[in-house]
C-alpha positions, 0 to 999 in steps of 0.5 A: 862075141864078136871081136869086131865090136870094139866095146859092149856090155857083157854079163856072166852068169855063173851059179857058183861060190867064188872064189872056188878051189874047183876048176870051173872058178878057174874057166870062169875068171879067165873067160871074164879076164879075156873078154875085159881085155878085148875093151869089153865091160864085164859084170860077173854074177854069182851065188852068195854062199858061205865060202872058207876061201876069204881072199878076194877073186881077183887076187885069188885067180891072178887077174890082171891089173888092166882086167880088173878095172874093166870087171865087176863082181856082183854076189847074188842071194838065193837059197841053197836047195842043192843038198835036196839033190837034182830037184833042189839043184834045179829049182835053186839054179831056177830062182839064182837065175830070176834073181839075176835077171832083176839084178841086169835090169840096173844095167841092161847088158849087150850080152848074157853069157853063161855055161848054165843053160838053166839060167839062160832059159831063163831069160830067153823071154827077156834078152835077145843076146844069149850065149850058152857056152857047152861043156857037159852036152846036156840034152832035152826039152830046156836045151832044145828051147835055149837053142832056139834063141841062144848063140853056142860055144862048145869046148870041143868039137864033139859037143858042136857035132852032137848040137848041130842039129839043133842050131848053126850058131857054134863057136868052137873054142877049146879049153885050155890050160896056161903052162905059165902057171 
């Protein structure tokens, strides 16, 4: 995303229940956190699913006040395919990212961000303004399709190494940690 632009429209697809006690929750709401308080609008959407955690995400992550008001947290309904394993996970992933798709069309996004190259394959038809950010350095026919149209971020320099054969459009940013928390 481009630090230049002063103001766009961002949306985060993220296949997740939110809040999670898992780490990806963590990245995510952080990610979202910065891109609001660069100026950007952001929607984050995610799978509606039964969730113990009944705290709201913005309270249960900390996000700031400031950041809040620039963030919108949409739940998306879509089956729960993933105790049928991989195949279920694919499919289920399949439709999350379709539903999301005519979820944007309310609100056309400048961006479509995401760590799910299933989603963003999904959209390449679609939108012109994807970004697949790598952590797992998937491979494969989806994965060489999305990186045709898709800009990457890789948390490391060694997924941006194993993918630039396939695209010169890497961002390499780390993950990090907050030693304030």
């Amino acid at each position: 995303i481009d630090p230049g632009i002063s103001s766009m429209k961002i949306c985060y697809i993220a296949n997740i229940r939110l809040p999670t006690e898992k780490g990806h929750g963590l990245q995510i709401m952080r990610m979202c956190e910065a891109f609001a308080l660069q100026g950007h609008e952001v929607s984050l959407l995610v799978a509606e699913r039964d969730n113990p955690i009944k705290e709201n995400a913005f309270d249960y992550y900390g996000i700031s006040s400031e950041a809040r008001s620039r963030i919108s947290i949409s739940y998306i309904k879509s089956p729960n395919l993933i105790k049928w394993g991989k195949i279920g996970f694919w499919i289920q992933g399949w439709l999350f990212g379709e539903a999301a798709a005519l979820h944007m069309r309310k609100d056309w996004p400048d961006v479509v961000y995401s760590r799910d190259h299933i989603i963003l394959l999904n959209m390449i038809l679609i939108h012109k303004n994807l970004v697949w950010e790598a952590h797992r350095g998937e491979t494969g026919f989806a994965v060489n399709t999305l990186l045709r149209k898709a800009k990457l971020v890789s948390i490391t320099y060694g997924l941006a190494h194993m993918y630039e054969k396939l695209t010169s459009r890497i961002l390499i940013a780390p993950d990090a940690v907050d030693l304030r928390e």
